[in-house]
C-alpha positions in Angstrom: 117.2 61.5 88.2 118.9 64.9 87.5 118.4 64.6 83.5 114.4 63.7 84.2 114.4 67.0 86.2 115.5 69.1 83.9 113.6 68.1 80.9 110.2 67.8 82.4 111.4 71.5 84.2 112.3 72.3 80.4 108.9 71.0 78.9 106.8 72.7 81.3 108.7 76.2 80.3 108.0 75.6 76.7 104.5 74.8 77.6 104.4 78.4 79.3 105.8 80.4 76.5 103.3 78.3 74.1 106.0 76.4 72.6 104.3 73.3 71.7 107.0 71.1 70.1 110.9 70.0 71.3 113.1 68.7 68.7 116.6 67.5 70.1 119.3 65.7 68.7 120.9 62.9 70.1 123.8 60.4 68.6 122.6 56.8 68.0 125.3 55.5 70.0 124.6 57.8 73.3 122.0 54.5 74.6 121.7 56.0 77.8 120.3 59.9 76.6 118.2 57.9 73.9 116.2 55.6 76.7 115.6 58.5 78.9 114.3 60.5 75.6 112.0 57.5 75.0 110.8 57.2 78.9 109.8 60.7 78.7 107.6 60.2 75.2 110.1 61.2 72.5 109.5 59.2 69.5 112.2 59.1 66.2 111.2 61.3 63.4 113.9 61.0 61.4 117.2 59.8 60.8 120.3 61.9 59.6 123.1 60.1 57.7 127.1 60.9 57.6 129.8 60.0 55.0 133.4 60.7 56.0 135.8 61.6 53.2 139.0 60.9 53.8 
């Protein structure tokens, strides 16, 4: 689909300009953006944690 386009199109810039590493955040919830991440070989490598004060 559209989103597979543009981040293989994005990949193969950074590739060009000899960036070798794309870090992107995505919310746990958003299912959808995080099994197209996966599909295209992004793995986890970390986990960020929020508190909201009331």
């Amino acid at each position: 689909g559209f989103g597979t386009r543009v981040m293989k199109n994005i990949e193969e810039w950074l590739e060009q300009e000899g960036i070798y590493y794309f870090k992107l955040h995505v919310f746990g919830s958003n299912e959808g953006a995080r099994k197209l991440y996966e599909e295209l070989g992004f793995e986890i490598a970390g986990i960020n944690m929020l508190k909201t004060i009331n």
